[in-house]
C-alpha positions as CSV (number, residue, x, y, z in Angstrom):
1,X,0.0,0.0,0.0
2,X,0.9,3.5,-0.7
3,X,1.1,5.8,2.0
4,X,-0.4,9.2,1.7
5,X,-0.8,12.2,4.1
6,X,-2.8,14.9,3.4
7,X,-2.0,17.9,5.6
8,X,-4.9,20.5,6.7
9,X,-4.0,23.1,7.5
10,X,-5.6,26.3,9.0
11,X,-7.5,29.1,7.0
12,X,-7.1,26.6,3.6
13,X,-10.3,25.5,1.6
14,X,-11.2,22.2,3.4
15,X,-12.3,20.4,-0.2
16,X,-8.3,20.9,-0.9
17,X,-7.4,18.5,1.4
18,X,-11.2,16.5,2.0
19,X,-11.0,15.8,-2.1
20,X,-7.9,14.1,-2.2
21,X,-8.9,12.0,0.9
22,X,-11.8,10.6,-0.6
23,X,-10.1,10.2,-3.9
24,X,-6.9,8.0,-2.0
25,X,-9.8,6.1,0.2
26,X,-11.8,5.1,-3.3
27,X,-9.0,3.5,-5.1
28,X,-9.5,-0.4,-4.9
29,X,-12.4,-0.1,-2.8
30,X,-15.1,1.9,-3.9
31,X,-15.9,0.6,-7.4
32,X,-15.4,-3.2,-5.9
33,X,-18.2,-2.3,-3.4
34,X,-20.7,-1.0,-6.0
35,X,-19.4,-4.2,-8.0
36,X,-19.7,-6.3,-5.1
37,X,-16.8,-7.5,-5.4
38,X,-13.8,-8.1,-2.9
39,X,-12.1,-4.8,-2.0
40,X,-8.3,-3.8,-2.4
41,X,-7.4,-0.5,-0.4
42,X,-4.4,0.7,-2.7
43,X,-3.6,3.8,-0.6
44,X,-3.3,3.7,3.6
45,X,-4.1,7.2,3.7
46,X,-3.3,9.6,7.3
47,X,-4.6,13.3,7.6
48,X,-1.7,15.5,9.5
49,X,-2.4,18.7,11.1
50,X,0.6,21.3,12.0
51,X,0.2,21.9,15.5
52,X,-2.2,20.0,17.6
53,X,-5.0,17.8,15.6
54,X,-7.7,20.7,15.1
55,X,-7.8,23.3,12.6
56,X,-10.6,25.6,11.0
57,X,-11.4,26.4,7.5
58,X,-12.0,30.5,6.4
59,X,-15.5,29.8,6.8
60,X,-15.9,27.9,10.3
61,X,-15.8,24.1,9.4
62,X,-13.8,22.4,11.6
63,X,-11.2,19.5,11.1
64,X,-9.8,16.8,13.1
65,X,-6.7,15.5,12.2
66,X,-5.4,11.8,13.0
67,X,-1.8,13.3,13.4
68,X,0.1,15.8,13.8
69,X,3.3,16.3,10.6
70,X,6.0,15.8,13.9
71,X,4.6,12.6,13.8
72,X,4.5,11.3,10.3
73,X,8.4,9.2,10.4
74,X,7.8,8.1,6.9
75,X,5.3,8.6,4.0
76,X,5.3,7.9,0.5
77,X,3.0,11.1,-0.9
78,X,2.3,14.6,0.8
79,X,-0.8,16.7,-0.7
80,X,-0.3,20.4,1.2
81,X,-3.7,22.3,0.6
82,X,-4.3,25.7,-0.6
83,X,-2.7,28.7,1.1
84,X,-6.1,30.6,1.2
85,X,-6.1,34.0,0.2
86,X,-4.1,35.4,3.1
87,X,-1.0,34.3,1.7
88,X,1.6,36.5,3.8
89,X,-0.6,35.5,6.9
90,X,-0.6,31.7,6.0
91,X,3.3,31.6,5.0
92,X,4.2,33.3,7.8
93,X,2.4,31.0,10.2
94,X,3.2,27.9,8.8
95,X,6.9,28.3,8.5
96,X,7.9,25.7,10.3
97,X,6.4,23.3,8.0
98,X,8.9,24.3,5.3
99,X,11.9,22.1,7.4
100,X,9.5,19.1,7.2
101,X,8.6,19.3,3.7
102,X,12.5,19.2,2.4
103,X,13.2,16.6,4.7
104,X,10.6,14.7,3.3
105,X,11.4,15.3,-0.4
106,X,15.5,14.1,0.1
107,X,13.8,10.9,1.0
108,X,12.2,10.4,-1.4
109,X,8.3,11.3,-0.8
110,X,6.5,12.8,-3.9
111,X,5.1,16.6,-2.5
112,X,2.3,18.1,-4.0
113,X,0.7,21.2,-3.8
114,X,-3.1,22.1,-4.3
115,X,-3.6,25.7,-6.1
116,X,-2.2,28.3,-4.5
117,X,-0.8,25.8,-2.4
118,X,1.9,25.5,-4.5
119,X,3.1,29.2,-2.4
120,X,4.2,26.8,0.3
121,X,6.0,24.3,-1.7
122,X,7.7,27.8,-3.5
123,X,8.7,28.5,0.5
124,X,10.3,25.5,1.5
125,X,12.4,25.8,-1.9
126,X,10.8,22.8,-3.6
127,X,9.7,24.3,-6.7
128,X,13.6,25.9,-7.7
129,X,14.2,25.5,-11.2
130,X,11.1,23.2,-11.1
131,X,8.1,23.4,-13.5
132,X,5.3,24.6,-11.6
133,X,1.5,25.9,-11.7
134,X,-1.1,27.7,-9.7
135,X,-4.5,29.1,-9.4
136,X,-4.4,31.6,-12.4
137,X,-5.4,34.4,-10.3
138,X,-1.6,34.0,-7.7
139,X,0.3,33.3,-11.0
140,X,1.8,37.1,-11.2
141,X,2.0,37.2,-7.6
142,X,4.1,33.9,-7.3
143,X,6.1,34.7,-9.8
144,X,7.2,38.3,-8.5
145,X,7.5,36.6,-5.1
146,X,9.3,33.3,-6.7
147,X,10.9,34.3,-9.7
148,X,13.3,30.9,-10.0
149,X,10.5,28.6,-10.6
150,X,8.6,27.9,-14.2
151,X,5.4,29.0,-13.5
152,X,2.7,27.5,-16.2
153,X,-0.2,28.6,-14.7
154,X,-1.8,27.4,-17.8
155,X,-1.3,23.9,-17.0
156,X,-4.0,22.2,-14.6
157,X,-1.5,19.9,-13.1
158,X,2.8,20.0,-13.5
159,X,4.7,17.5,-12.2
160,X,8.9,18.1,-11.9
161,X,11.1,15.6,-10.5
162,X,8.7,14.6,-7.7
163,X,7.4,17.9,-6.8
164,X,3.8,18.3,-8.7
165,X,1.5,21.3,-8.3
166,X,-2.3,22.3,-9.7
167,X,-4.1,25.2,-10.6
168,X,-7.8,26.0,-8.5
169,X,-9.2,25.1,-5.7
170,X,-11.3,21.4,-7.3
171,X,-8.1,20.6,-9.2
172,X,-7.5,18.8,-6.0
173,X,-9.5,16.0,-7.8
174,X,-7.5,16.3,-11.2
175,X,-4.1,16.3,-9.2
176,X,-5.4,13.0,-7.1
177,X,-6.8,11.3,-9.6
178,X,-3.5,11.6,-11.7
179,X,-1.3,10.6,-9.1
180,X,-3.9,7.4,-8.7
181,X,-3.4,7.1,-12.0
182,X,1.0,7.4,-11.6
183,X,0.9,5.0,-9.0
184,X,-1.9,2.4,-9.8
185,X,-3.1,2.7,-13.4
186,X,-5.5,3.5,-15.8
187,X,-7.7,1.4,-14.8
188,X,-7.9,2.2,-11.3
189,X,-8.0,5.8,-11.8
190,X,-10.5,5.6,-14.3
191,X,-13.0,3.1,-11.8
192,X,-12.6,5.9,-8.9
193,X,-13.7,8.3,-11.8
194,X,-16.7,6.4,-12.9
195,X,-17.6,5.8,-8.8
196,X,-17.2,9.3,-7.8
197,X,-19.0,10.6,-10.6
198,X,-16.1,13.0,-11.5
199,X,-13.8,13.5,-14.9
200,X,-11.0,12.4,-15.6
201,X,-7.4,15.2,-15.0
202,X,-8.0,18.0,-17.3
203,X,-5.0,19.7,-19.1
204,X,-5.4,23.7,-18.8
205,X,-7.1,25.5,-16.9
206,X,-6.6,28.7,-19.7
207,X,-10.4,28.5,-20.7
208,X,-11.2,29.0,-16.6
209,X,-9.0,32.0,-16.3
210,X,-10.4,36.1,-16.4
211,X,-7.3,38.1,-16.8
212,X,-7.0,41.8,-18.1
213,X,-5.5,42.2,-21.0
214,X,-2.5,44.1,-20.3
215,X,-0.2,44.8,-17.0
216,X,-0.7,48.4,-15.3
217,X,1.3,51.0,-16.7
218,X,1.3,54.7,-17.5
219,X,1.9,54.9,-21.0
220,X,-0.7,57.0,-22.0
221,X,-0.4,56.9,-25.7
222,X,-0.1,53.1,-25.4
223,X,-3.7,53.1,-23.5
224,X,-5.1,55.6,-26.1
225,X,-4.2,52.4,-28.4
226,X,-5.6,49.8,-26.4
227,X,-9.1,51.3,-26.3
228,X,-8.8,51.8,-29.7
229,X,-7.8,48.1,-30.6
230,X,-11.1,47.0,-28.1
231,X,-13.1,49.7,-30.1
232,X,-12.7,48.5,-33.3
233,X,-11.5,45.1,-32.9
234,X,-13.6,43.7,-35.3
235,X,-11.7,45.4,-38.2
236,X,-8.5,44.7,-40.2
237,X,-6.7,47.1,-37.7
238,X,-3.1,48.2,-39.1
239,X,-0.1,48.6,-36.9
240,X,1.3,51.2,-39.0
241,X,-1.8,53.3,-38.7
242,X,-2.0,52.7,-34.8
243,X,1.4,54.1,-34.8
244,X,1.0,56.8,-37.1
245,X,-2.2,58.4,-35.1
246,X,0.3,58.2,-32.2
247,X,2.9,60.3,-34.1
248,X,5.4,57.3,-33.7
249,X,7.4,55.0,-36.3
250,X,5.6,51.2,-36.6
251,X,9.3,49.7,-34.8
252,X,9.0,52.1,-32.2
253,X,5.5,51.7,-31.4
254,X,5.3,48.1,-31.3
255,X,8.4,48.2,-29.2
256,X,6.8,50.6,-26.7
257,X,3.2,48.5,-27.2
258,X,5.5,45.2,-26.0
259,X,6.8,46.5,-23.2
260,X,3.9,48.8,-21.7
261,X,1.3,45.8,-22.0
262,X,3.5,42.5,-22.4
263,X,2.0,42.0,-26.0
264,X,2.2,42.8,-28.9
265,X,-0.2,44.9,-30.8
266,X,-1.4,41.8,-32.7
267,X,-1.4,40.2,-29.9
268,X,-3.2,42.5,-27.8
269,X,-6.2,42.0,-31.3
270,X,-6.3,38.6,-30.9
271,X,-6.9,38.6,-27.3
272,X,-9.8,41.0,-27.5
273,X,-11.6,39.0,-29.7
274,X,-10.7,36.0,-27.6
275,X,-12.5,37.3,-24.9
276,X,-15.5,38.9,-26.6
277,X,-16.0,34.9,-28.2
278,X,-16.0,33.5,-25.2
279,X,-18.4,35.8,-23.7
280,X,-20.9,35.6,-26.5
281,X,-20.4,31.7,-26.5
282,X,-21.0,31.7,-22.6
283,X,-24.4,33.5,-23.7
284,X,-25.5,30.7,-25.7
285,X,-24.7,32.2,-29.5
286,X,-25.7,28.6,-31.1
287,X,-23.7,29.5,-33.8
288,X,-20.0,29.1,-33.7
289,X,-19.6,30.2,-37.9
290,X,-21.5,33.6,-36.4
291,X,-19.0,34.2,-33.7
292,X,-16.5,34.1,-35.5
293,X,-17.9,36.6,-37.7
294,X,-18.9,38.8,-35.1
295,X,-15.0,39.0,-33.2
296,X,-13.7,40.0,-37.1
297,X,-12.4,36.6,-38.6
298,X,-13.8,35.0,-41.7
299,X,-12.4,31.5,-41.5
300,X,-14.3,29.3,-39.0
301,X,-11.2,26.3,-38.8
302,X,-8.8,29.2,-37.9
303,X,-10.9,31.1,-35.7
304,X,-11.7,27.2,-33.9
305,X,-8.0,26.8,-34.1
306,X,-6.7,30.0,-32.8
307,X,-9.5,29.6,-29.2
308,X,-8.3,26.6,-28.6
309,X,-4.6,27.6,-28.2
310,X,-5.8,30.3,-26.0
311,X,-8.4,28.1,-23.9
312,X,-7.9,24.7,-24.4
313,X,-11.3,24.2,-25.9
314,X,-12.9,24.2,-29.1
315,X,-15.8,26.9,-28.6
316,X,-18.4,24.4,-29.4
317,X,-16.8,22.9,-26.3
318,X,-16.0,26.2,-24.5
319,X,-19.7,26.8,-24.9
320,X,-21.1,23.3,-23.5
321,X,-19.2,23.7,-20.4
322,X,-19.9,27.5,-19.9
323,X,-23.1,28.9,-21.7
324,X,-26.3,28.6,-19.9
325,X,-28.5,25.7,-19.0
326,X,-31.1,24.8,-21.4
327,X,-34.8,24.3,-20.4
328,X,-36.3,22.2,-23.1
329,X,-39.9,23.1,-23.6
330,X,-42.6,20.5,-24.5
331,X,-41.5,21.5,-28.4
332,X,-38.2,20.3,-28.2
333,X,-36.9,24.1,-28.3
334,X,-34.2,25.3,-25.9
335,X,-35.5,28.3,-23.9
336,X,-32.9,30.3,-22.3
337,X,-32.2,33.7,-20.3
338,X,-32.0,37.2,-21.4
339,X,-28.4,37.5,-23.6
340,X,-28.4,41.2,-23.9
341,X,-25.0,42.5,-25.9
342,X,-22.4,40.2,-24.9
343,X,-19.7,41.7,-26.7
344,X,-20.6,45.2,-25.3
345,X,-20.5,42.9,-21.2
346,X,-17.0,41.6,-22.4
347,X,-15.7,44.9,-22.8
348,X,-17.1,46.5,-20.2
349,X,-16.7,43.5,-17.4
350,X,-13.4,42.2,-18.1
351,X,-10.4,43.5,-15.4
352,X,-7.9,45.5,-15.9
353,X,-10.2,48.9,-17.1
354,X,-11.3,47.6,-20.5
């Protein structure tokens, strides 16, 4: 058997560390019981709290712990929860832990980190020179605080020479079911997937993410050219006339574009109309050849091409998994919600002072 402790710690999101329990517990035994058949525990699994046995969540649920980490000699796997959103708070008050953890890694014990959890594992040191992930919303954060590690907060899980990390708070269940997976199989990941009524590990988490479009800065010619690329960004916008309006040279221009917003100019277009898709898609537009005419592209297999590098979905998929929930009526027709503009709610919702 596989031993497995699953730390909980204070002031974290108690499904970071109740999830992977329940995931470890199921493999070899839950399917066999709905199966009746005999049952084969393939993970001896031990909850460790960091002083005492009883912590609290953000919002009041208690936990017992069976342990406390002083007491774990030997273990196989370590899942450390999220950090919660106090993160100086949190690393500050767990930094003893960060001792335990590298002793634990030199021998040998896989460490894993559960979204923004991955901040601890960045603490103790684990994660230099290491691929790594997070929530999207701590990537920039973590990587101003933690600038040796990889950070692909694009990724749903990463795993670097025994240190793996995922991005949000339920990826708890992609990252458990993977490492059920690592140590046990397809098979038996896929039977604790089917009994739990979960999905299998996704990939990204890029279609999950809101981010602004550009950094802050105080390039105010720059920003005049940003609300102009959002204005029209449905035409055949130029750089050479974006620069020209601005009094500047195309080279300079894209040069000062680059390093006010951290993309290019035709970068910054395709982004825009990224994000107006995937609002009117999460409206319920039913057609995908009509969004793509309404964000400025005329070929559909590009258009499907180019959102799934930026979400990790086709938008047919994007929209299944995001646009509203049907109510079939009693003539078979789909009856949904007000849609109102929704490229006029991507502009005017999305961070960062579209």
């Amino acid at each position: 058997m596989i031993d497995v402790t699953v730390l909980l710690l204070g002031g974290c999101y108690a499904s970071t560390a109740l999830g992977p329990v329940e995931v470890f517990h199921s493999a070899g035994t839950l399917w066999s019981l709905l199966q009746r058949e005999p049952q084969s525990p393939r993970f001896r699994v031990t909850t460790a709290a960091f002083r005492g046995k009883r912590v609290a969540s953000p919002y009041g649920v208690g936990l017992i712990a069976d342990a406390e980490m002083s007491d774990i000699r030997a273990t196989d796997l370590i899942i450390v929860p999220s950090a919660g959103l106090e993160l100086d708070a949190q690393l500050a008050a767990h930094r003893d832990m960060y001792p335990w953890l590298r002793r634990h890694a030199a021998r040998g014990a896989y460490i894993a980190g559960v979204c923004a959890g991955s901040a601890y594992l960045a603490e103790a040191g684990l994660l230099d020179d290491r691929e790594a992930t997070t929530h999207w919303a701590s990537a920039q954060e973590l990587r101003r605080r933690y600038p040796k590690v990889k950070w692909r907060p694009d990724k749903m899980i990463t795993e670097d020479r025994r240190v793996l990390c995922s991005g949000g708070v339920y990826a708890s269940m992609d990252l458990s079911l993977y490492l059920v997976e690592k140590f046990c199989g397809h098979e038996t990941a896929l039977q604790v997937a089917k009994s739990l009524v979960i999905n299998m590990p996704r990939a990204c988490q890029a279609s999950y993410a809101v981010l602004p479009l550009s950094r802050p800065h105080d390039d105010d010619s720059i920003r005049s050219a940003e609300v102009s690329i959002e204005r029209n960004f449905k035409r055949a916008l130029r750089v050479e006339d974006l620069a020209r309006e601005r009094h500047m040279s195309a080279r300079n221009f894209i040069r000062r574009f680059k390093t006010a917003t951290g993309r290019t100019p035709g970068d910054y277009l395709q982004a825009t109309r990224i994000a107006v898709a995937k609002q009117l898609l999460e409206s319920g537009a039913r057609s995908v050849q009509r969004v793509c005419g309404d964000v400025g592209y005329e070929d559909a297999a590009f258009f499907r091409a180019l959102f799934r590098r930026h979400t990790g979905m086709s938008p047919a998929e994007y929209r299944a998994q995001f646009g509203p929930i049907g109510i079939t009526t009693k003539r078979g027709h789909s009856r949904r919600g007000p849609q109102g503009s929704a490229a006029r709610r991507a502009v005017s919702q999305a961070p960062g002072g579209w």
